[in-house]
C-alpha positions as CSV (number, residue, x, y, z in Angstrom):
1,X,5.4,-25.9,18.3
2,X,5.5,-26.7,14.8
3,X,1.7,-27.7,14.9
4,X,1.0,-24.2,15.9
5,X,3.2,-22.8,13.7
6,X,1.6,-24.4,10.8
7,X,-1.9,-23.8,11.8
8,X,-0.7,-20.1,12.4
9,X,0.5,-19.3,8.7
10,X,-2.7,-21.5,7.0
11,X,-5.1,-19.1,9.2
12,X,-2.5,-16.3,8.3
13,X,-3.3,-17.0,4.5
14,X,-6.6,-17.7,4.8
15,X,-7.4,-14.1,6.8
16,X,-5.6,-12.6,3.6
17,X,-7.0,-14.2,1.0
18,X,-10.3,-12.9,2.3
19,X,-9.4,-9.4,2.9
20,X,-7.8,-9.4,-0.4
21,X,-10.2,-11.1,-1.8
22,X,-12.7,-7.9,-1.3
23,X,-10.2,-5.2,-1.4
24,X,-8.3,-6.1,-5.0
25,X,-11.9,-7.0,-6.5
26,X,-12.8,-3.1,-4.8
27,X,-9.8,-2.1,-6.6
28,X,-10.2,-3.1,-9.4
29,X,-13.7,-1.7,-10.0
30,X,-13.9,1.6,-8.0
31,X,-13.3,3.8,-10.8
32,X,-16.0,1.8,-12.8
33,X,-18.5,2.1,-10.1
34,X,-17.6,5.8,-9.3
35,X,-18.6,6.9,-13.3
36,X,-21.6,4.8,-13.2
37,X,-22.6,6.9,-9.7
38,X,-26.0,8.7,-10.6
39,X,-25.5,10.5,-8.0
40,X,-25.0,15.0,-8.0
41,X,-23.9,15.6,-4.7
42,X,-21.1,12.8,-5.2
43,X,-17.6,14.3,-6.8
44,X,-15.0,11.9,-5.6
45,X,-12.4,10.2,-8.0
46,X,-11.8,6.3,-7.6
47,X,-7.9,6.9,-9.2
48,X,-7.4,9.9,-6.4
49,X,-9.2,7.7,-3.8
50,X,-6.2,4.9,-4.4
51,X,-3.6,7.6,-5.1
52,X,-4.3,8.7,-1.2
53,X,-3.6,5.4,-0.1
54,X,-0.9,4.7,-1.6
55,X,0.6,8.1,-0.7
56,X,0.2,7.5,2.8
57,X,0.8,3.6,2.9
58,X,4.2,5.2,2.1
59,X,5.0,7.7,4.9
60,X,2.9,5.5,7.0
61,X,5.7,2.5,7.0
62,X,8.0,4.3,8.7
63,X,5.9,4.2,11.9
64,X,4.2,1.1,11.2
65,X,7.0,-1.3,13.1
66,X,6.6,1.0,15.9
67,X,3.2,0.2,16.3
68,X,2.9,-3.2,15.6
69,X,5.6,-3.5,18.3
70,X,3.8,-2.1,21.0
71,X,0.6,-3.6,19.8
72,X,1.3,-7.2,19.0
73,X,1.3,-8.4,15.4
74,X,-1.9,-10.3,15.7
75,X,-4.1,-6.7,17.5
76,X,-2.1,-5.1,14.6
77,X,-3.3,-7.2,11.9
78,X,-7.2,-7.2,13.3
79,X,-7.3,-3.6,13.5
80,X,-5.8,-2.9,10.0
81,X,-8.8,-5.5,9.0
82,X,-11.5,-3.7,9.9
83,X,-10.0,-0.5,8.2
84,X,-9.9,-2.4,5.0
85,X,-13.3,-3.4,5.8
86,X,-14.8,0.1,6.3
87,X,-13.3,1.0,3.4
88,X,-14.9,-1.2,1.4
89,X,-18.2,-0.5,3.1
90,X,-18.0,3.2,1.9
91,X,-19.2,2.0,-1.6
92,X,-22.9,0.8,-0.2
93,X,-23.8,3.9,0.8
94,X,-20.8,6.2,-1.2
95,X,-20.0,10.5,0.5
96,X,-16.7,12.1,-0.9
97,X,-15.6,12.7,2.5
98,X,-15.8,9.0,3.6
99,X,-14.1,7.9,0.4
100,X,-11.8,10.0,1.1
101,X,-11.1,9.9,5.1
102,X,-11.3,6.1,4.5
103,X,-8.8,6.2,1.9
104,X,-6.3,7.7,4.7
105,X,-7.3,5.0,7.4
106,X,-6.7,1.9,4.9
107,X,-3.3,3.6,3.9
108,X,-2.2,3.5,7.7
109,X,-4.0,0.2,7.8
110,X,-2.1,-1.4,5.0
111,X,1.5,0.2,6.7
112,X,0.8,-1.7,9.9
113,X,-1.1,-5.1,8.4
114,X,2.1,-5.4,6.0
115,X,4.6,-5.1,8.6
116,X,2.7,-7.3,11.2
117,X,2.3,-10.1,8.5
118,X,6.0,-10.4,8.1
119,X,6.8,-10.4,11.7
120,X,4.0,-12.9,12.5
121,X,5.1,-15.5,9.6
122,X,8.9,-15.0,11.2
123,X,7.9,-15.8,14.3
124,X,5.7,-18.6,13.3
125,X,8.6,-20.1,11.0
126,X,11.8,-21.9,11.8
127,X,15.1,-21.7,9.2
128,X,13.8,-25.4,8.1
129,X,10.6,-24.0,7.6
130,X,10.4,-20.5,6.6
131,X,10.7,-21.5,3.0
132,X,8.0,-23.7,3.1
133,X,5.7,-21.2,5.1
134,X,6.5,-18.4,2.7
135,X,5.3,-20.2,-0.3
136,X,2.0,-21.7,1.4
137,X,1.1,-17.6,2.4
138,X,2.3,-16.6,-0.9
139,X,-0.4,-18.9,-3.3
140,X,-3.2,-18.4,-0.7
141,X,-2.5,-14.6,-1.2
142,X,-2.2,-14.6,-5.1
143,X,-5.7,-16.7,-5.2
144,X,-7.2,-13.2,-3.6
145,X,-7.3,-12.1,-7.9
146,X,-9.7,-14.6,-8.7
147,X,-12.5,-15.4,-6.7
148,X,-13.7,-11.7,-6.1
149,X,-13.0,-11.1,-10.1
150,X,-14.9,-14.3,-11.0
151,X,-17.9,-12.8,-9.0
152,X,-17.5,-9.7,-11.0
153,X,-17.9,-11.5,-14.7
154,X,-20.9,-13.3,-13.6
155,X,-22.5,-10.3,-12.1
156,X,-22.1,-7.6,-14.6
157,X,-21.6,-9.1,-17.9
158,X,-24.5,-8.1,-20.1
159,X,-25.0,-5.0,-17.7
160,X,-24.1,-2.0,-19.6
161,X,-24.6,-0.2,-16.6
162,X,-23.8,-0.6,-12.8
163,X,-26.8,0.0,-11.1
164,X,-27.5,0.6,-7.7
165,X,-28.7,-2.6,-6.6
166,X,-25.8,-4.2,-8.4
167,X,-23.5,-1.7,-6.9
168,X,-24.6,-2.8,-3.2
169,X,-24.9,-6.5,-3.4
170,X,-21.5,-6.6,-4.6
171,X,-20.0,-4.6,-2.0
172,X,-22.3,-6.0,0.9
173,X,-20.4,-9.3,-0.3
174,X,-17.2,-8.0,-0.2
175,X,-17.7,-6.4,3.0
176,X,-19.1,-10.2,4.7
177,X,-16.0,-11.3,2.7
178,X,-13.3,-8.7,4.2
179,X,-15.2,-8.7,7.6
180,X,-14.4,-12.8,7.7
181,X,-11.4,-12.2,7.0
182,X,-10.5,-10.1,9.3
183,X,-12.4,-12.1,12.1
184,X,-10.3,-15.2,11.2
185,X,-7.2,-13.1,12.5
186,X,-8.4,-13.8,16.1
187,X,-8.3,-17.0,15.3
188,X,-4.0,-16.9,15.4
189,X,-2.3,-18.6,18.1
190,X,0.4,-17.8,20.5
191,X,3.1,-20.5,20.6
192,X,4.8,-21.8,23.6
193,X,7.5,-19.5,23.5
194,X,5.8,-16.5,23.2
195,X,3.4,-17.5,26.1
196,X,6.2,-17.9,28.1
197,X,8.5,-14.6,27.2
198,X,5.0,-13.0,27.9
199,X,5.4,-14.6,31.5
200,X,8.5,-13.8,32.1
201,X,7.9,-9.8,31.3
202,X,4.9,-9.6,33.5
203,X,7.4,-11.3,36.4
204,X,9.9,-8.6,35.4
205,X,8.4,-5.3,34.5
206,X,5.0,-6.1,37.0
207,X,2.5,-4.3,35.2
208,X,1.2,-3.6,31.5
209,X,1.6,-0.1,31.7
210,X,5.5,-0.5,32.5
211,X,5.2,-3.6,29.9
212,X,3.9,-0.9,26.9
213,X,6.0,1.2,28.2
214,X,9.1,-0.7,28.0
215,X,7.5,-2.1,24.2
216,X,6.8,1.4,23.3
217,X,11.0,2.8,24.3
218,X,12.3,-0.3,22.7
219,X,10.3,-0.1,19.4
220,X,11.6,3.6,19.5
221,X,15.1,2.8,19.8
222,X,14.6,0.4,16.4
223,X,12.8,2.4,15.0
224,X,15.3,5.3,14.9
225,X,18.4,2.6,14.1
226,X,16.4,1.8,11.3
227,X,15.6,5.3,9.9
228,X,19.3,5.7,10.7
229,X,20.0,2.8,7.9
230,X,17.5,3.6,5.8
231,X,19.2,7.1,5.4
232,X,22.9,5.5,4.5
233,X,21.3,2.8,1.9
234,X,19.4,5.7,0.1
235,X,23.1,7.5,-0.6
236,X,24.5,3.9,-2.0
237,X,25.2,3.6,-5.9
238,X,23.0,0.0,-5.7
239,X,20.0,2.1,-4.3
240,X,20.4,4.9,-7.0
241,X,20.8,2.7,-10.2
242,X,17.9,0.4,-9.0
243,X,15.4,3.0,-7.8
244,X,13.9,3.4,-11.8
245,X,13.0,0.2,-11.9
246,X,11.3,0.6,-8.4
247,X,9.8,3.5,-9.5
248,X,8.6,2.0,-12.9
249,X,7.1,-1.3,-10.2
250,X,5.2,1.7,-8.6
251,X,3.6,2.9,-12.1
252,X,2.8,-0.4,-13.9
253,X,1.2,-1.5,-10.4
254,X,-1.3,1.7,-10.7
255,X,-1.9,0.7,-14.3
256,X,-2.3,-2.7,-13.9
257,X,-4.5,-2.8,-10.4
258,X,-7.0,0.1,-10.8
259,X,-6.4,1.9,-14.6
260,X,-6.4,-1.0,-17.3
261,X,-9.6,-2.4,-16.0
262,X,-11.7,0.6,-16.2
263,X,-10.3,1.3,-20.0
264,X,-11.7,-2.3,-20.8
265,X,-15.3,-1.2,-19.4
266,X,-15.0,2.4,-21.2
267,X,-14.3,0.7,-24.5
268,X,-18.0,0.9,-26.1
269,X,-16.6,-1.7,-28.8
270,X,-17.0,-4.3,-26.5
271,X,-20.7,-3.8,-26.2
272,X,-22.7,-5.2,-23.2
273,X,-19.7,-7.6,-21.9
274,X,-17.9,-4.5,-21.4
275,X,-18.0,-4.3,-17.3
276,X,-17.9,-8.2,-16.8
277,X,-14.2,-8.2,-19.0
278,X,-13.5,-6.1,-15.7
279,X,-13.9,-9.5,-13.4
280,X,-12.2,-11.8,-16.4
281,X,-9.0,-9.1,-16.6
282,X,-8.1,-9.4,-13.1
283,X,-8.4,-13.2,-12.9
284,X,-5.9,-13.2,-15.8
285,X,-3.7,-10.6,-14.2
286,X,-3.4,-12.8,-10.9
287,X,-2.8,-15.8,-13.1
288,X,-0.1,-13.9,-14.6
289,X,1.2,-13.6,-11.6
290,X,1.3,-16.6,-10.1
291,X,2.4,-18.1,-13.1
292,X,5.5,-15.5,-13.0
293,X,5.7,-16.0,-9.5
294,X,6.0,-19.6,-9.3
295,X,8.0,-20.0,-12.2
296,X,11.1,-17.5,-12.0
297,X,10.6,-16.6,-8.5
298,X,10.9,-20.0,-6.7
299,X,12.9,-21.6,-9.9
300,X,15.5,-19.3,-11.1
301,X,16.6,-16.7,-8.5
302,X,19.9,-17.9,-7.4
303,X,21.0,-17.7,-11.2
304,X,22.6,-14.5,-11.9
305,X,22.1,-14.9,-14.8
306,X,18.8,-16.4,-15.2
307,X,18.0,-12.8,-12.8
308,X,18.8,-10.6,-15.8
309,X,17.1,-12.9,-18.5
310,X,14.0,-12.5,-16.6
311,X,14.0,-9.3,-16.0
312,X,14.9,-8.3,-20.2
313,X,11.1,-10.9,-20.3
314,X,9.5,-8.8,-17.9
315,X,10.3,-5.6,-19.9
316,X,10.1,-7.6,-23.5
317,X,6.4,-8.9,-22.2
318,X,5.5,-5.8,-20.4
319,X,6.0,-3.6,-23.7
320,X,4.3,-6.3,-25.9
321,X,1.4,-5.6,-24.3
322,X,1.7,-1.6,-23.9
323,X,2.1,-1.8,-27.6
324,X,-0.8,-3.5,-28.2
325,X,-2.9,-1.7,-25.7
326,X,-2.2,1.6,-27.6
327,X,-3.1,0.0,-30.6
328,X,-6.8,-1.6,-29.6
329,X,-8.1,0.5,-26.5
330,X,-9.1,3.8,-27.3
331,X,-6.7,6.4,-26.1
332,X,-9.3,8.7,-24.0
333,X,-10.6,5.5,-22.3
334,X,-9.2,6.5,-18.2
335,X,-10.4,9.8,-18.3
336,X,-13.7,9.5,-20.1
337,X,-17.5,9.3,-18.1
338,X,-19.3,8.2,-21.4
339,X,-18.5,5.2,-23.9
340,X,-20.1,7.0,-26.6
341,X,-17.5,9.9,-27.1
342,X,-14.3,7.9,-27.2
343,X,-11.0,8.8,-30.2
344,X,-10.6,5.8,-32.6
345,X,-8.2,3.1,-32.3
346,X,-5.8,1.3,-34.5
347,X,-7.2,-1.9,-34.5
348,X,-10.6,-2.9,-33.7
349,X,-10.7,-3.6,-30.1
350,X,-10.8,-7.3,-29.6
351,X,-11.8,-8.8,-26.5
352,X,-9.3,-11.8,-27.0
353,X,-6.4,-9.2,-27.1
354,X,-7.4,-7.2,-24.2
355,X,-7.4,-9.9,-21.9
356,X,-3.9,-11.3,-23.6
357,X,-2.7,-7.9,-22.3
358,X,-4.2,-8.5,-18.7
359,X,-2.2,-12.0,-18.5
360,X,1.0,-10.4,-19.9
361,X,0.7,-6.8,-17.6
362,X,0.4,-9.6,-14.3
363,X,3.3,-12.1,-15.8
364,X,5.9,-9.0,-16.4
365,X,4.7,-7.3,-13.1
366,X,5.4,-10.6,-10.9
367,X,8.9,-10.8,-13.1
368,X,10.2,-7.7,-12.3
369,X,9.2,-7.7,-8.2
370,X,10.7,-11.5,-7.6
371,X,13.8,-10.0,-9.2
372,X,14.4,-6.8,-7.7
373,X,13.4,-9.0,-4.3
374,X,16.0,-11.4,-5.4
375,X,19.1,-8.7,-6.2
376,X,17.6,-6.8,-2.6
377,X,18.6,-10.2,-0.5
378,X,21.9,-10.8,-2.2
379,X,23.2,-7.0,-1.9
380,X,21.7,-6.5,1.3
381,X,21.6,-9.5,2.9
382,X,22.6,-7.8,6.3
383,X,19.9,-5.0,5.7
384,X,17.4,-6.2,4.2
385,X,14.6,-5.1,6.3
386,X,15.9,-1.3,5.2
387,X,16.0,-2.5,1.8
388,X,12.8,-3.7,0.9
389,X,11.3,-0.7,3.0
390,X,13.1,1.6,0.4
391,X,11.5,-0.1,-2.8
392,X,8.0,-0.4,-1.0
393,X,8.7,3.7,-0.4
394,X,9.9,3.8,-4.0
395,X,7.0,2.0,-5.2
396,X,4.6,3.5,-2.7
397,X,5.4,7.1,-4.2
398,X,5.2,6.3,-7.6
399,X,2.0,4.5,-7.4
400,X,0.2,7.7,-5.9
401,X,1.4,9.6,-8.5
402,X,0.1,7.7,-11.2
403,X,-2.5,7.2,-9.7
404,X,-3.8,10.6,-9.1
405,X,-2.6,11.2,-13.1
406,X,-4.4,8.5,-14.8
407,X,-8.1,10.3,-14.6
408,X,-6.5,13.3,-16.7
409,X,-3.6,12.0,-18.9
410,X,-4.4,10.2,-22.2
411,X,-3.6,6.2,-22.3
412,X,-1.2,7.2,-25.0
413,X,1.4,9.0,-22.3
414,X,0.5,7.1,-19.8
415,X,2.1,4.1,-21.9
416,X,5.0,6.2,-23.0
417,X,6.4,7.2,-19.7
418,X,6.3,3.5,-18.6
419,X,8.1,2.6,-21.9
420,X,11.1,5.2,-21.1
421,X,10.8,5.0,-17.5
422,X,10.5,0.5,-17.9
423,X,13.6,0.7,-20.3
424,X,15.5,3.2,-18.6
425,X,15.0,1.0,-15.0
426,X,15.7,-2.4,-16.5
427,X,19.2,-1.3,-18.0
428,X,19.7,0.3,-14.8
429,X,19.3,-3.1,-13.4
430,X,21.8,-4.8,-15.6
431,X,24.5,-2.5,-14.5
432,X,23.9,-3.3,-11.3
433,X,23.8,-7.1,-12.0
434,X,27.5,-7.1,-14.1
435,X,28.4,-4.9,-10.3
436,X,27.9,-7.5,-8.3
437,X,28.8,-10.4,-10.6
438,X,32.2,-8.6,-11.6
439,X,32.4,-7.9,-7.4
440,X,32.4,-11.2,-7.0
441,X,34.9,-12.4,-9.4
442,X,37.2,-10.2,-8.1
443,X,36.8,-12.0,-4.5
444,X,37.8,-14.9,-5.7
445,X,40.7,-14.0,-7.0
């Protein structure tokens, strides 16, 4: 059983790391590759594209445990696959209404792969074990940034221009990459026990049809308990205090995953290296965050005290590199098509402080989630399935907007409004923090 269990969450990592692997490298570019479209008929946006998907990823995780209950976890997590895979396929052969229905389908996608990931690594996990099987999913995950992003450098720097030769072998390789993925998913085993709760259903409800049926009424019932929960932990003081900072999660996610990339490739300063800085940006962003990750996540989060240190770094590190940002990268650089008509900067733009900023923007980012994760679980430790569904709305919400803002709003505002709305959510955080701590003094007592 443990064999299997094992086997399970390597294959479960694996599957991931090669979906992500295309998808965050897709990401990361799409706004790049969308300007450099020579292309008349073509008048879709790469920002509104992932603003969609985020918008819906939202709504859409409300239903999502619904499905993947009367579906199975592992049908669940196949299916999202080759959504994510047709997604990126769109980019071969790129239509505004594909990028766009698309865009809708991979939203519902990610809703029901998310949830059926945590369910399968539950059941797959014992209490001795879960620990263990968390971290091996989490690295395999985090080295998604790299390999796609590596690919990218190689490929494009030197390139001022994407053409469209370059444009399709990149994505026919993400596609073999997301597509492998996604076929590795059928790879996951059933372990004994749910082989033989599988046997004793058929004995007891005879058919599938009554079987889905039965799925489909209990998943229901949950389904509305849940919403029912959901509902009481949005009227909580906790929920209020902390939802800046989920909603400040949501914008520096947009900024960091799809906007800041495409200002490095804008930035005419950095010549002919400009679009391979793209590739070298998000392998520093994902070593930010694993670095972050590993460090205060798995380190430091029983210390309440350590919790609020790390979360004054995030916003101290976040804002270093806002600042510097707004002083090196041209401030029309998201919503410009040309490199040649760009508002001077500050400083010279320096290709050794741009990609400083990348590794800072993925160490602050991987800061802040691991702590608001970390106060979540102790809070809610009863509810904490609702919880986290509430900051991945939060989050969800705010990342649509920002994204569908960040092809017509200066870099200049952007970076203000996650300054106020960053400072605003980490003090937030501390009031909640000396809550619980002074809560629990009182306890004692």
């Amino acid at each position: 059983m443990a064999d299997t269990g094992t086997f399970n969450v390597v294959v479960l990592g694996v599957g991931f790391l090669l979906v992500f692997t295309a998808f965050n490298t897709c990401v990361n570019v799409e706004q790049t590759v969308v300007k450099s479209l020579d292309n008349g008929t073509f008048t879709g946006s790469g920002y509104n594209s992932l603003g969609i998907i985020y918008g819906v990823f939202s709504v859409s995780n409300l239903l999502a445990p619904m499905a993947v209950t009367v579906i199975g976890s592992k049908i669940s997590m196949f299916l999202s696959g080759l959504l994510y895979s047709g997604y990126i396929a769109v980019f071969i052969i790129p239509t505004t209404w594909s990028l766009y229905f698309t865009s809708v389908l991979i939203g519902m996608g990610a809703a029901m792969l998310w949830t059926a990931q945590g369910l399968f690594l539950v059941e797959n996990s014992e209490a001795s074990t879960i620990n263990r099987n968390t971290g091996m999913f989490w690295a395999l995950l985090q080295c998604s940034m790299l390999f796609g992003n590596l690919y990218i450098y190689f490929e494009w720097t030197g390139k001022p221009d994407v053409s469209d030769n370059s444009r399709k072998n990149i994505f026919l390789s993400l596609l073999v990459t997301s597509v492998l993925g996604t076929l590795s998913f059928l790879l996951l085993r059933k372990r004994q026990q749910e082989e033989m709760l599988s046997e004793e259903e058929g004995q007891l409800l005879l058919s599938n049809r009554t079987m889905y049926k039965h799925r489909a009424n209990a998943a229901l019932q949950d389904a509305k308990s849940e919403l029912k929960t959901v509902l009481q932990l949005l009227k909580t003081k906790n929920i209020l205090l902390l939802s800046p900072c989920m909603a400040y999660s949501g914008l520096e996610l947009s900024f960091y995953s799809g906007v800041y990339g495409t200002c490095i490739a804008a930035t005419a300063e950095f010549g002919q290296v400009a679009k391979g800085l793209i590739g070298i940006s998000g392998i520093l962003v994902g070593i930010g965050e694993i670095v972050g990750g590993g460090l205060f996540g798995l380190l430091f989060k029983n210390n309440h005290f350590r919790r609020t240190s790390v979360v004054f770094l995030a916003m101290v590190v976040h804002f270093v590199a806002f600042y510097l940002i707004f002083l090196s990268i041209p401030n029309d650089a998201p919503v410009i098509f040309k490199s040649d008509i760009q508002q001077n900067t500050y400083l010279t733009p320096r290709v050794s402080i741009a990609l400083l900023c990348s590794f800072l923007l993925g160490l602050g980012d991987s800061c802040f989630n691991t702590q608001l994760y970390s106060i979540l679980g102790r809070i809610y430790a009863e509810h904490s399935t609702p919880a986290f569904a509430i900051f991945k709305f939060i989050q969800s919400v705010f990342a649509a907007v920002a994204f569908f803002y960040s092809g017509y709003v200066l870099l200049m505002w952007q970076l203000l409004l996650m300054v106020v709305l960053g400072f605003t959510g980490t003090l937030c955080f501390f009031v909640v923090e000396r809550m619980q701590n002074f809560s629990a003094d009182t306890q004692e007592y």
